[in-house]
Each structure stands twice: as C-alpha cells, then as structure tokens.
Phi, psi and omega in degrees: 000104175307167166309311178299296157334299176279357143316312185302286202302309156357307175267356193262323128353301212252351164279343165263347193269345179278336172326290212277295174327287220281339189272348189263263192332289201303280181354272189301009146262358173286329208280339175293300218278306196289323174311290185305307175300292172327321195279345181269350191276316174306330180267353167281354171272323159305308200291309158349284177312299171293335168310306193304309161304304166344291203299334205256323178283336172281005176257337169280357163286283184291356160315299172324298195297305191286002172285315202275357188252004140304343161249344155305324217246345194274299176323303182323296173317318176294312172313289209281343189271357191240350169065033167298149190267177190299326193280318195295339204266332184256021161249318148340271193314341170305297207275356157232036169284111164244025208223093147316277169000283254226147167236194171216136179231149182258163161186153190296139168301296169321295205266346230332088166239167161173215202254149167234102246268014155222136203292150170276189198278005178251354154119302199319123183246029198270186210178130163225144204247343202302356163294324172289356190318270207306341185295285193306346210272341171292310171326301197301330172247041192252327174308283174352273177320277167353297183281335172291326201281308188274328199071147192286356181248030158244008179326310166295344179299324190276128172259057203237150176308341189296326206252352181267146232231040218261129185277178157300218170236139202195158163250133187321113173289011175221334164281322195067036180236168187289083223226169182226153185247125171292142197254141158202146181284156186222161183227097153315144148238137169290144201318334179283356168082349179288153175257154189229132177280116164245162164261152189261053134351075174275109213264108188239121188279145170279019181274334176296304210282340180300314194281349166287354194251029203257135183346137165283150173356300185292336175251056182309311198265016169240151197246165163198144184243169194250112179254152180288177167313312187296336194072035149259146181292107166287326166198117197210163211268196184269345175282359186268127172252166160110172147257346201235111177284348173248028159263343165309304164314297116022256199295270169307012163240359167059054153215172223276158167305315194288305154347259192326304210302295191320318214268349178308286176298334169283340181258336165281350167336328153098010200241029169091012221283171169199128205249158165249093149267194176235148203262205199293349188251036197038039172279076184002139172191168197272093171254143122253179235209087170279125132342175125276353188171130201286130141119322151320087188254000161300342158249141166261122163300061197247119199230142210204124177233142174265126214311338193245355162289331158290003177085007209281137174293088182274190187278115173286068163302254191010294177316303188313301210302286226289352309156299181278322173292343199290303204307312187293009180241008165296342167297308207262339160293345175297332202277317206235016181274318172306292190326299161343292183283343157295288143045250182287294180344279182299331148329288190309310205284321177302294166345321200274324192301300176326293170325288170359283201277341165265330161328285187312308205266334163297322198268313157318300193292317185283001209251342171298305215272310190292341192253352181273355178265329161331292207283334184289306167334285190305306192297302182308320197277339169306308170299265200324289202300324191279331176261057177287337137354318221223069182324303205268341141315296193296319196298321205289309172308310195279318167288326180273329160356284191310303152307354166258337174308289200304335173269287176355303160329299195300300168330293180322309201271333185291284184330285210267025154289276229298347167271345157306316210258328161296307187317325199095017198246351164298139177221205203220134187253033182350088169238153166311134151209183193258148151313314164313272176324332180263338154294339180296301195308302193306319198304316179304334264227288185289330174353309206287332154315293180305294212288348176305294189271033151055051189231146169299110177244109167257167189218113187242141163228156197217106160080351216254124200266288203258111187274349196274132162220176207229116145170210242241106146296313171330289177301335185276323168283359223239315158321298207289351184248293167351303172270358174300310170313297177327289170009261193307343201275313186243080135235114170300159201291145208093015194285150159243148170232155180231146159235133170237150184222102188261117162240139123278166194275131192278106172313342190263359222152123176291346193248033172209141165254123170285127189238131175229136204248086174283109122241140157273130176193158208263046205254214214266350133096164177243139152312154167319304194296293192298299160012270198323339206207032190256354144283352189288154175312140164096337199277114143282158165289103182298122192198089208329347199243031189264338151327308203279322139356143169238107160181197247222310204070015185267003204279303173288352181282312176291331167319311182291318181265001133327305171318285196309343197263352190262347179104346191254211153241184160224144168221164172196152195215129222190135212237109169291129186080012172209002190115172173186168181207132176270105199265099141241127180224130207241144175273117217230150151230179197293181183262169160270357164278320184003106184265159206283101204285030211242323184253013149300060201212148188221045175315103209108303149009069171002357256239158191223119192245066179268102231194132181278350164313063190310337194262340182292325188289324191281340176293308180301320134008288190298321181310317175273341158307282213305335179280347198070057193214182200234113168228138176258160181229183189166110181299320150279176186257001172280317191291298163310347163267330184291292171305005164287299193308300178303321182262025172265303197283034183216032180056012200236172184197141143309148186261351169229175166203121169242126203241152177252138168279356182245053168292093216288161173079353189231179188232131208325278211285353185245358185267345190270316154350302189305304181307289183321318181302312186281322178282316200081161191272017175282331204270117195282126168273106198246136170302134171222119193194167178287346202263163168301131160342291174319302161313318190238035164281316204271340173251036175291292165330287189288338157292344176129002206275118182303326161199191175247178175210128185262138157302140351254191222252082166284153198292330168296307186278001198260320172303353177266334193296292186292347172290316140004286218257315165319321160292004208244181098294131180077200184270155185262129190298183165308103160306147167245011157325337146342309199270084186345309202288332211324139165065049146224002204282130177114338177276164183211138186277170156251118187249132164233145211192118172249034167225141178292238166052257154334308146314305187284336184290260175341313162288339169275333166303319192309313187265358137317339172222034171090344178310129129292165185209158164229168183223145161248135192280339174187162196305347184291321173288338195261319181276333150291338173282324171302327216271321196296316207288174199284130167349108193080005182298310167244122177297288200221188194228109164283087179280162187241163181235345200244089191243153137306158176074282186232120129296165218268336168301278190295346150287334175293346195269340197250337188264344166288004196235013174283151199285271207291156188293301174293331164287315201313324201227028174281153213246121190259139222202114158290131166209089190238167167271354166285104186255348192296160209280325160346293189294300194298324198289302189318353133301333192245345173269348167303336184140349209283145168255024173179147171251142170207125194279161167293088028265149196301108184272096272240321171272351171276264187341316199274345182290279207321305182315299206293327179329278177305347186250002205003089178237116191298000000 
C-alpha cells in the first residue's frame, strides 16, 4: 500500500468522522427545538384543560349551594305559611333535619340571638351570632328587601346562583365545627298571635359542602375555595392560609400591594385567566380566580393545583442524552462495523458449510434407509416374475414385498410429518373412536415382529371404563406405535415387552379422562448421554446391534411433538443393558356416542380365567366385578382343574372359561384339550391372547376352543363376546366378523382416478371382496357419468383430488349442484395421497362426506364405507 492510498483513507475516515459529528450536532439540536415546542404545546394544553375543570367544577359548587339554600328557603316557607310560634317552628326544624351534620337555628334581627333546634353537649340550645353581624349584615338585608317585595312564601320557588344567601365560615357555637349558614327570613307568630319577623340559619360544616366539589383523579392535588367580594373566605381548605386569600397571595409570593392589587384585577377579570404562582410552602402552582355566577360579583371561585400535578411534558434531558449517546456511539462503532461484518460473513458461510454438510449426511442416511426396502421391493419382483410356476415361491415373495412396501411407506410418512412438524403446519383432526379398536390395530401391526423375535407381549389395562373418546385417532395411534414398535425393534429376540393402559378421572372436567399409555421392555436400554438428545430428529442408539434395526430415527422426535401438540407429556426412564419405559399421558375427552357402562353388566355369571399373567388376572378381576359377575382366576392349568374338580363335586360348573394360549413351559393346544376335557362340552371356552386369531384357529378348534378373545380384555368386547357365546349352544359357528367387505359385497362404485395404475390396483381390490367399479379419467368425466347414468347405478364416488381437466374439489362442488336429489346427494369418500388434516378438512369442506389416504389400506375404506352408507 503506497503513500497515496493511505493518505485517501485517512481523509476519507476524518471526512466520515466530521460526517457523522455534524449529523450528532444536527439531532441534537431538533431533538431540543421539538421537546421544547411539545412542552409548550402540552402545557397550553394542561392550562386549558384545568381553566376548564374549575369552570365545570364552580357549576357542581354552585349546584351544591343553590340545593342547599333551597332547602333553607323551603323550611321558611313552611314556618311562615304554618304561622308557627317560636317553639313550634324549632321543633319542625328538629324532626326534619335528616342530616345530623346540619343544623338549623332562629335569631332575633337585632340582637341576633336566638335558639338552635339542636341542643349542645350541656342541654343549651340559645346560639348568639352578634359576633357575625357584619359577615351577615348585607345577607340580612337582601332577605328583607326579598321578603317586603314578595313575601317570604314565594321565598322557596327559586333555585338560582342569584338566590343563595351565604355567612363566611365561622364556628358553629353547638358543634363547635367549622361552618358556614345559609339565611332566609321567616314570619313568627308571638303569644299575641302577632307576626314577628326572624331570620332562619340553616347551619352547614364546610367540611360537607368541600367533599361535594371534589377535583375529578387527574387533578388529585387540586383545591378551591369560596370567597366574598373582598377575597375573605367564606369557605376554604386548610391549605389556603391567611384570612384573606389575596393576602395569601401577597404575603407568600413576596410581593407589593400594588403586585397583589394587578394580579387580583387579572384574575377576577372575567377572561378565564390563569397564573403561575406560589402557595404557603413556596411550591409553584397553577390559579385561577370564577365568578361566583355570571353577572354576580360578590363571590369568588378560587382554585390552585400545583404545576406538576398537571403533568406537564418539561424538556426531556433524558431523551436528549440518550440521542448523543446513541450518536457517539454510532462514532465509535463505524470503526469496528466492517471488522463485525466480516465476522458474521465468515460465521454464515461456516453455517452454511454445516448445513451443507448436514444436507449431505441427511440425505446420505435416507437415500440408505429409503433404497434398502427399494432395493427388497425391485429384487422380490424380480424373483416373482421368474417364478411364476411356483405359487408358494411367488407368496413367499408377495409377503416379503408387502413388508417393505409398508416401511418404505412408513420412512415416507415419518420424513414429511417431521416437516409438518418444523414448518409449524401440523394440526390435529379431532373424531370419536374406539380405544378398543385402536389397540387392537396397534397390537396387529406389530404381531409380524414379536412372533419374528420370539418375544413376550403382554397388555395390561387398569381402571379403564370408557373406550369411545373424541380425538386425532391418526395421531394417538401413530404415538402409541411408535413407541411400541421401538420396543420390540431394540429388544432382543426372546424379550419381554409389557404394554400398560391406565385411566383416571381428568381434574379439568368431568366429561375427560386422563389415559396414561406404558411400555416396557427388558430391551438394550439407553445412555445418559443419548437421553439428552433422544428427542432430537435424526437421533439413534449407537449400538453394536443397531445394525439390525431399521429407521429413520425420526420415531421419537414426532412422537414427542405430537404429544406436546395434543396437550400431554411423555417420560421415559431407561438402563443400558436392562431396558427402558416410556410414560405417555394424555388429557383425552369422552366421545358423545359414549355408551352407558351402567348396560355393560353380565349379572350372575360364572367365569373362570386361566392365564399365567399375575397382573393381567388382577386387572381382569376388577373387569369382571365390574361386568357384575363371580370369576376365580388360576395360574395354571393343574391349579384350574383342581377348581374344576371341586366345582364339579358341588353340582356346580362355570359358565365360561377363558384360557390364555401362550401358558409358559406348556403348549396351547394340549393345554386346551385338558381344560375342554375336564370341562365338558357344554362350557364355552375362549382362547385368549395377544396374538392373532389365524395363526392358532384351526388348532385352536380342533382342540375344543369355542371362539377367541384378544388381550386385552375391554369391557364392550369382552360383554358382546360372552354375551355370543353364552347364548350359542356347543362351540359357536363359524363367523364373518371377520369380513372386512361385511354389508358391502355387491355395490358398485364410481372411481375417478386419472392414473392407469391407480386404477387398475382399486379395481382388482375392489373385485376382491365383490365390489364393482366404472372409472372416470377425471373430474369433468366423473360428473357426467353420474349426471347420465340411471338412478341407482352408483352407490357412493371414490374421488381423487389432484385430477386433469377437474379436479376433485371442483367435482364434488358440480355434482353438488345437480338437478336430481339422489346424485346430488351420493356419499363422495376422498380417496387421495393428500393426507395431512389440511388436506382432509379442505375436502370435507368441497362437499365430500369422508377422507381416506393414499395407498389405499382396503379395511380404513370399507369402515369409512360402511360409516357413510351407515351399514352396520
């Protein structure tokens, strides 16, 4: 770097640093200039305002007033119009005094002395006012005049600022409190029946007439008082000193007569004036100076708030300060913002690099975890086509197929939840279901596993009364397999796993249940260390045997934000080398379908339970009290023939017997034999297990077992089952509960499906349980087929939504607008890859009456079907 260069920069540094000074220098004198014009404008706005309140406050003064000497004159009135004697008129004023505060008093015109129509604390009722002359004496002859012009019995008509009649503040001589009396003449009659002229006292503490005027909130620190012509107080606070309020003025603002007299005539002026002076503790404050009644000058309003009590906007040095600090230090960061912004540059770009670099190993892992069932998928179908020959070759293929398809599937669907779930886009699809039904599911789903790894699976339930609950079935199952699923995936084969399903009564509501959700399992257990980060996306167990695993690592993460979006918690507490268990507990409500567990009951009933299980028998126990019924339980099947034996040799038998098929160290089918033997062939005996039916019916059968029952053992199904079988004579026939298609074989559908593919898959399931179908290539086609074809031609419409031409949306809205009633109103089932709740409600609000996702799982359709066609 030559001389020259550093010469530029140099000048071009001290040309930003004057730069930047002179622009500091500029602020700060606008930030001056504007403080100041607000402060003036805020304090010509206070002084307003309050000039104003004064004004609104001498008319609720004088309101106060002209009430009360309206009621002095009203008494008067009554006196003189009733031609009362002295006794008579102050026991009146007695019995209508309804203010103990107030008093009322007579005196003489002359002497004014007289009587008080309440007595002091010595019994003495006389009162002398001749201290008061000169206060009163104008008051007295304006009563007069008033009463010679008019007479005293229209004295009361007027309620006007004109008409009140007011002493100074003087002390009540039977109270002693401080007060002021409104005057009105009264016409006595004397023992001669003659009338004699008095004045009237209506006796008021100004401590009464103060607390009627008092200042609204914002003006907390201001006061007023009432003055004569002269400026002596007729009523004024404690803070006003002096007798004389503009000697008050005067004296504690330290100025001259002539002072006081200018500032006196400005304030009485009549032009609104309003001054700043200081009151007795030299605190700066605000006065003005009312009429008492316009054209009236014999009274005065005066009223004084101390200047910060308005609040006033003063020059904000703070702002300022703060203005010059901003600025210098906008100097000294120009020094060091380049340095910064290289910096953050060189952050970001490592971030970016990270990303990347997190891109890559995201991507790496999925293109691994996604091409291996890929790679199972392409090779099996490959292996199938060359054997077509050989069915049990091709089946063997078409079963490993399947299974890779559904995790492939699985990848799929765990990847875009967890982008749902960053994005913020996840929501919850709230429907009635059954608990039964969705364990029964979860339980299949994993079955192909357990019995893979030669593992214990038990199922336990505790306490749980209501299976119908209203929420995210999708979601609560998607938990509940998960964590199940891990289970079995890191537990070695031979394992034991427990599932527990706990209900309570839910503190927020009597119409919720608390469901707390267990598994266990004695599998390869988790570090301290993974814990910490075993919700994070992406996280596995580092584990020699993590090989043998399959997943994503995404299983706990959506779990966990699933949970959290549902409202519950999850815990989980875990041993390397012993295991671990997973706590989910969720706040769930009843469904409104609930059925009434009061006609769940099998009273009278017999049952006999033999299961190797100690917690699966006590739990069940409670299940069979509760059905109302007398059940023995028996860990063996020696321990169940001895009670067999006994209750044979009392004339008596069970009316059921439910046997478990996994009964450890012994074998199913020789245990049921025994049992069946022992029993006789009258006693229905139910299989009882976690496992599938299929697998162990025919020698289930053939050993004697009259039907099955799956762990674990809910109170709807185990009361329809025995209600079945109770009810059967022999072993019970053959069923078609089974039969996914029941009550559907025979319809025939409209499919609009613009992929061949697609088509051709849905239509060979479909004619798999008897279903016909016609297909429309797009929604333009699906609404014409409908609109043409003959009444009754199509039961319901499998629409698709992301169609050519029409889209699916916009056919349900054209077939919903059809002429005839019955197309109009054919029950249309979404049967798309948009699945997300977004996807389902925007379907069900084109008009559609159910959603079912893509690829089509063939028992969620025929339910949704039987839902909408409501075919039991």
């Amino acid at each position: 770097m030559n001389e020259n260069d550093t010469s530029v920069k140099m000048r071009r540094r001290i040309t930003l640093l004057l730069g930047n000074a002179l622009l500091v220098i500029v602020i700060l004198l606008l930030c001056l200039q504007h403080v100041k014009q607000h402060r003036a404008r805020e304090t010509a706005a206070a002084e307003d305002a309050f000039v104003s309140s004064v004004s609104s406050m001498s008319s609720v003064a004088t309101t106060v007033l002209s009430a009360l000497q309206f009621s002095c004159s009203e008494k008067a009135a009554y006196i003189t119009a009733s031609a009362m004697d002295m006794e008579d008129a102050l026991r009146f004023l007695a019995d209508s005094n309804s203010d103990p505060a107030f008093m009322a008093h007579i005196l003489d015109y002359d002497t004014l002395q007289g009587f008080s129509c309440t007595p002091d604390e010595s019994g003495n009722t006389a009162v002398d006012y001749s201290s008061l002359r000169e206060s009163i004496r104008e008051a007295m002859q304006a009563v007069r005049g008033e009463a010679s012009e008019a007479g005293s019995e229209n004295a009361s008509s007027d309620l006007s600022a004109d008409s009140i009649r007011l002493t100074s503040a003087y002390t009540n001589p039977i109270s002693h409190f401080q007060s002021v009396g409104f005057l009105e003449d009264i016409v006595l009659t004397d023992e001669d029946g003659a009338a004699v002229h008095a004045l009237l006292v209506q006796v008021v503490p100004t401590s009464e007439i103060l607390s009627r005027w008092t200042f609204p909130s914002q003006y907390a620190g201001a006061e007023m008082a009432l003055l004569s012509a002269s400026g002596d107080y007729i009523i004024h606070p404690n803070s006003m000193k002096s007798q004389n309020f503009w000697e008050f003025i005067r004296i504690y603002n330290s100025i001259g007569y002539d002072e006081a007299d200018r500032i006196r005539e400005q304030l009485t002026g009549g032009a609104g004036k309003i001054m700043k002076l200081s009151d007795s503790t030299g605190t700066p404050c605000y006065v003005v100076c009312r009429p008492f009644a316009e054209g009236r000058t014999d009274m005065y309003f005066a009223a004084m708030i101390p200047v910060d009590a308005l609040s006033l906007a003063g020059v904000d040095y703070t702002l300022v300060i703060i203005v010059a600090v901003g600025m210098l230090l906008i100097l000294m960061l120009n020094s060091f913002y380049i340095l910064d912004m290289n910096r953050r540059l060189r952050r970001s770009n490592e971030l970016a690099l990270e990303a990347s670099r997190a891109k890559t190993d995201f991507l790496s892992s999925m293109s691994h975890d996604i091409r291996t069932p890929m790679n199972a998928i392409i090779g099996l179908t490959t292996i199938a086509s060359r054997n077509t020959n050989d069915p049990a070759h091709v089946s063997d293929c078409l079963t490993k197929i399947s299974t890779a398809s559904n995790h492939l599937l699985t990848l799929i669907n765990d990847i875009l939840d967890i982008s749902k779930i960053e994005s913020g886009k996840l929501s919850l699809n709230p429907a009635p279901f059954s608990l039964d039904d969705l364990i029964s599911q979860e339980l299949s789903i994993v079955q192909p596993q357990v019995r893979a790894k030669n593992q214990e699976l038990e199922v336990h339930l505790d306490g749980v009364e209501h299976e119908r609950l209203y929420a995210d079935e999708l979601r609560i199952k998607q938990i509940f397999i998960n964590l199940l699923s891990n289970a079995v995936k890191y537990t070695e084969p031979g394992g034991r796993i427990t599932v527990g399903l706990k209900e309570q009564s839910a503190e927020t509501a009597p119409d919720q249940i608390r469901l707390t959700y267990t598994v266990q399992d004695n599998g390869i257990g988790m570090s301290p260390e993974f814990m910490k980060i075993m919700y994070e996306p992406f996280s596995r167990v580092e584990d020699s045997r993590r090989s043998q695993t399959q997943g994503t690592g995404l299983g706990l993460a959506i779990t966990r934000q699933m949970v959290d979006l549902m409202g519950g918690t999850i815990d989980c507490e875990s041993t390397p080398g012993e295991g671990t268990t997973f706590t989910v507990t969720l706040t769930l409500p009843l469904a409104e379908d609930s059925p009434d567990t009061a006609d769940l009951a099998l009273p009278g009933v017999s049952l006999l339970l033999i299961d190797d299980d100690e917690t699966f028998r006590s739990t069940s126990l409670d299940t069979f009290r509760s059905l109302e019924m007398q059940a023995d339980t028996a860990a063996s099947v020696s321990e169940a023939l001895t009670m067999l034996e006994e209750r044979k040799e009392l004339g008596l038998s069970y009316d059921v017997i439910l046997l478990d098929w996994k009964l450890r160290g012994t074998e199913g089918a020789e245990n049921l034999r025994t049992v069946r033997e022992a029993a006789g062939a009258q006693v229905p005996i139910l299989v009882v297990s976690a496992y599938d039916w299929d697998e162990i019916k025919e020698p289930a059968k053939e050993a004697g077992a009259t039907d099955f029952l799956g762990k674990p053992l809910f109170r709807t199904s185990l009361c329809n089952k025995l209600r079945t079988v109770l009810h059967t004579e022999g072993p019970a026939p053959e069923t078609e509960t089974n039969d996914i298609a029941r009550g559907l074989r025979g319809l025939h559908l409209l499919v609009a499906e613009d992929n061949d593919m697609n088509w051709e898959i849905i239509r060979e399931l479909l004619s798999m349980y008897d279903l016909t179908a016609d297909r429309a290539e797009n929604g333009s086609l699906a609404v014409s087929r409908l609109k043409e074809a003959p009444d009754g031609t199509y039961t319901a419409v499998l629409m698709d939504v992301q169609m050519p031409v029409m889209n699916g949306y916009e056919a349900t809205a054209a077939i919903r607008q059809l002429e005839d009633e019955k197309k109009r109103t054919i029950p249309i089932i979404a049967m798309t890859a948009d699945a997300f709740a977004e996807d389902i409600q925007a379907c069900l609000d084109a008009g559609m009456n159910a959603h079912t996702s893509k690829p089509v799982d063939m028992n969620k359709l025929f339910d949704t079907l039987r839902n909408v066609l409501a075919v039991k």
